[in-house]
N, C-alpha and C positions, 0 to 999 in steps of 0.2 A: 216198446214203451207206448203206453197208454198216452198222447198227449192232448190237449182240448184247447186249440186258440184261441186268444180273449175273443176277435170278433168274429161271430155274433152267436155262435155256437158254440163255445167252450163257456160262455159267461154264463148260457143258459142250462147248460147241463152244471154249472159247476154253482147254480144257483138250487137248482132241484135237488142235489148231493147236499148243499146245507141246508136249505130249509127241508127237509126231513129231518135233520138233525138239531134243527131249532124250533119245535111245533110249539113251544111257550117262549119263544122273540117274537112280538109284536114290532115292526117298523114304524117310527115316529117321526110326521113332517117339521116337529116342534121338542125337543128334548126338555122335560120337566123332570125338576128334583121335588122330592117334601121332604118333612121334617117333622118329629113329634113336636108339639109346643110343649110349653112349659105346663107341669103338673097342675101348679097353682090357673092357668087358664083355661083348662080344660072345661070347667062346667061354662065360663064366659062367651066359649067362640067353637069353632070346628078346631076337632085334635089334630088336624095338619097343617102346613102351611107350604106354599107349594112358588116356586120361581121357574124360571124361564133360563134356562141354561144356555141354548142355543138352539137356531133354526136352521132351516133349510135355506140357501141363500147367504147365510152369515160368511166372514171369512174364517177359515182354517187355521189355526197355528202350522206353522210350517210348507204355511202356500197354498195359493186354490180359495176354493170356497163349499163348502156342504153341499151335497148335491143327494137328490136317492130320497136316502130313510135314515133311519138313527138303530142299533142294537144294543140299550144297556144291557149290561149282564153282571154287573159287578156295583152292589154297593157298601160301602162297610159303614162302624156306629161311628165314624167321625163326618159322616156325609160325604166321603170322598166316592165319586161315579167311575166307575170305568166303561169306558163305549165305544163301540168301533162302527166307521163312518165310514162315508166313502167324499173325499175332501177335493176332489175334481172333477174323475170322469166314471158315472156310475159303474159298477161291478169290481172298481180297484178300489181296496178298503184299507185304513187305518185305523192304530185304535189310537186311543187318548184316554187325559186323566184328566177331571173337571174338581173341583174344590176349591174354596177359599175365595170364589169369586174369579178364578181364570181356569183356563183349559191349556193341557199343557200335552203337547202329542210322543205318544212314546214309539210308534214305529210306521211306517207307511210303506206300500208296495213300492217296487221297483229298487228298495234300500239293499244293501250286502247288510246278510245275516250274520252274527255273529258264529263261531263254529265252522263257517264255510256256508258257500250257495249265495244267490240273491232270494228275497222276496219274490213271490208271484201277488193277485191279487186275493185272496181268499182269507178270514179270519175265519179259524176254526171254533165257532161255536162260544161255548162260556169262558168269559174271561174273570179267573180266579183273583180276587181283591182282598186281603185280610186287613187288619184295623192297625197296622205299622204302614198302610201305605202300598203296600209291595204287590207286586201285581205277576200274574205269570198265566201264558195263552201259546195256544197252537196256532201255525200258521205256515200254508202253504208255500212251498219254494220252487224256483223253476226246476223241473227237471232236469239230469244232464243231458247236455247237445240241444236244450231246447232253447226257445226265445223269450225274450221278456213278456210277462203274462201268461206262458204256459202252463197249465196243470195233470198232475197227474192223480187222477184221487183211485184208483186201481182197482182191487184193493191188492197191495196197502195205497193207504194215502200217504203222497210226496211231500212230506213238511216237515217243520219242527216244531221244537216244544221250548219254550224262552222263559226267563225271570227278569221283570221287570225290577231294580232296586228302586226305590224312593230317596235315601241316601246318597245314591252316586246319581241317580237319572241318568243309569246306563243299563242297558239289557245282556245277558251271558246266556250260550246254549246248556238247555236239559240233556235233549237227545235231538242227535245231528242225526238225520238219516245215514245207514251205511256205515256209521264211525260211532255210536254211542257204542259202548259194550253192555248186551244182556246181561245181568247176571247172574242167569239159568244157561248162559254159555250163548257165544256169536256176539249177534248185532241188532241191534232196532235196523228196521226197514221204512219204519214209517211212522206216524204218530195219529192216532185219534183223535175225535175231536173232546173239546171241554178241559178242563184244568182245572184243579180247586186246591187252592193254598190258606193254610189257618194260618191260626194265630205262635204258634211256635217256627212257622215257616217248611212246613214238612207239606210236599207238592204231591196229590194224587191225579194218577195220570191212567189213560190206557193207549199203550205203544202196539206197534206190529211187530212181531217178534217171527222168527221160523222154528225155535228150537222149542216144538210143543211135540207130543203125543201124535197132533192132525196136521202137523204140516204151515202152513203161515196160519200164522192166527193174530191173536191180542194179548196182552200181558196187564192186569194192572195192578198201579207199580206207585212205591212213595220213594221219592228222591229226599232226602231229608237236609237241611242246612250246609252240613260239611259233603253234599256232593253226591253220598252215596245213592245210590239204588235200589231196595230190596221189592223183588218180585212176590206178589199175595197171594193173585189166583188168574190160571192162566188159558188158553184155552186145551182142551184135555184133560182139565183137572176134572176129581168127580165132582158131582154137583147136589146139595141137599136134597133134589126132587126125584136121586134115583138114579139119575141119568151122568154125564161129562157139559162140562162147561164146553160152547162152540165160539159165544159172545163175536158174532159174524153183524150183529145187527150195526144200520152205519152209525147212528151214537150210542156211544154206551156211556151214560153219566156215570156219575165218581162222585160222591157226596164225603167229605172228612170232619169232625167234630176235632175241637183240642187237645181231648186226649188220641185221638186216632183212629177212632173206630171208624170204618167203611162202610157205607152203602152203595148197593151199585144195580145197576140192570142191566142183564145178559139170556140170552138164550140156550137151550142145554138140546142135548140129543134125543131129548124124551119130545120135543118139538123144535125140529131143526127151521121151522120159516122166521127168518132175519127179523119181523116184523112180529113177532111172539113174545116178546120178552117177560121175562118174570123179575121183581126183586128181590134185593139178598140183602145183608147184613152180616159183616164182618167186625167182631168182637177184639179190640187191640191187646187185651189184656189175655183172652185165650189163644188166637188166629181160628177160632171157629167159626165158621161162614155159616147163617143159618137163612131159612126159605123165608120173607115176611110172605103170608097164605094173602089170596088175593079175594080182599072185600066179597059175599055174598051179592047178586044183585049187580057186579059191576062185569061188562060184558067184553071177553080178551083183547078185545082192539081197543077201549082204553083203556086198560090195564095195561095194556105193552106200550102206550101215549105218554105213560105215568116217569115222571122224575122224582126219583126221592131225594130229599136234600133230611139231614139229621138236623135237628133244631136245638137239643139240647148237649151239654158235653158230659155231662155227668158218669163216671165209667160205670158205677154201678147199675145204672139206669138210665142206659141212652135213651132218647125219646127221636121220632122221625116224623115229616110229613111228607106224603104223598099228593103231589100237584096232579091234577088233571087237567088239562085245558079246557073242556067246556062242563064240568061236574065241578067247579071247588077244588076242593080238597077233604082229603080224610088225614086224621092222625089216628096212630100207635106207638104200640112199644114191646120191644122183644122180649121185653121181663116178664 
């Protein structure tokens, strides 16, 4: 077993593992939300309007006080923030839900996880927020025989994958390391980072799986409402550009539109370096995965930086954008 003790060198390796997997989370000493204003004000004043959620320094719901940096990564159209913080002792993170004028904490390191295990320090990446409220994220758990704050990010990474309800303000396991069942046959080993749950409640994910073509790899996967699992594309599937899916790189984002259609970024055999990634597009209504071609002019190191998140849901005509971190962004469309 791979393990990485909180101090002072598991925090820092286990900080370098997510921020590569987080190259568009910015750290914030000061957490601000906006807001469209109202139609009719817009020619009056600036079209945002922006508050003070909380600081560094503040107190914590559930003990402590803000310390670090801030991660949103979750906002939906009712203004609800989803953010993971570290609410005592920098490198052990929580996440929380902010709207309405309070902050209300859904899970904090060192807690038992539901499904089995405790919590370690680690929030994986984007936490998935749809506009009912519901919220659902990956997150590192101790390994076994280890101690509180150990990690194992291996690969696979040692964690799980959780739904947050808004309803009950209780959380229930996706995939329990060791104990989810594939449903390409075995078990999850581990979970990926990032999370993305719509508006129907259907969770895309990508898990570690062993029962591929190459041996451990990645699966990603939509857990949908009543539980189930179905597997899309896994690693050793073929791949539009020619080659097998490897998707070996350490995030692999997961974008879902309403009706279901997938985008995602993975690496294939045609260029096996982790840090090469291409984008895809997965069609809900065929399961045809198809290659988006990577912009003229944009050069492969940000091209594989790039997260595609889908923007529109229309099945006939999904639309996507492509984030860069220091370019903008570009749109298209697979039609």
């Amino acid at each position: 077993m791979k393990s990485h003790k909180t101090p002072p060198v598991g925090q820092d390796a286990g900080r370098d593992r997510k921020a590569t997997a987080l190259a568009l989370t910015s750290g914030l000493v000061a957490l601000i939300s906006f807001g469209l204003a109202p139609r009719s004000s817009l020619a009056a004043g600036p079209p945002y309007t922006f508050k003070v959620i909380t600081t560094i320094g503040s107190a914590a719901p559930g003990g402590g006080a803000f310390v670090s940096d801030f991660e949103p990564t979750g906002l939906n159209n009712h203004g609800q923030l989803a953010f993971t913080a570290e609410p005592n002792v920098p490198g052990e993170e929580a996440i929380f839900m902010a709207g309405s004028g309070s902050i209300q904490q859904v899970m904090r390191f060192g807690q038992s996880a539901p499904g089995g295990g405790n919590f370690s320090v680690f929030e994986l990446g984007i936490v998935g927020l749809n506009d009912f409220g519901d919220a659902a994220f990956a997150f590192t758990l101790v390994p076994p025989g280890g101690n509180p704050g150990d990690t194992d990010f291996g690969p696979p990474i040692y964690g799980g994958l959780y739904r947050w309800s808004h309803l009950t303000a209780s959380l229930s396991p996706v995939v329990v390391p060791n104990v989810t069942p594939d449903p390409s046959g075995g078990v999850f080993v581990g979970i990926g980072f990032n999370a993305n749950l719509n508006n129907r409640g259907n969770l895309a994910f990508a898990g570690f799986v062993t029962n591929t073509p190459v041996g451990l790899g990645k699966a990603i996967c939509i857990q949908k409402p009543s539980g189930s699992i179905t597997s899309l594309v896994r690693s050793g599937d073929s791949s539009p550009d020619g080659g097998t899916f490897l998707l070996s790189s350490v995030g692999v984002t997961v974008s879902m539109n309403d009706v279901g259609d997938i985008a995602f970024q993975g690496n294939t055999t045609m260029d096996a370096d982790p840090d090469h990634t291409k984008v895809y597009f997965r069609r809900a209504a065929t399961g045809t995965v198809q290659l988006i071609p990577q912009p003229a002019g944009v050069l492969q190191q940000a091209w594989a930086g790039c997260t595609c998140a889908i923007v529109e849901p229309r099945p006939l005509s999904p639309k996507w954008a492509i984030l860069r971190p220091a370019a903008g962004f570009s749109t298209s469309s697979p039609a």
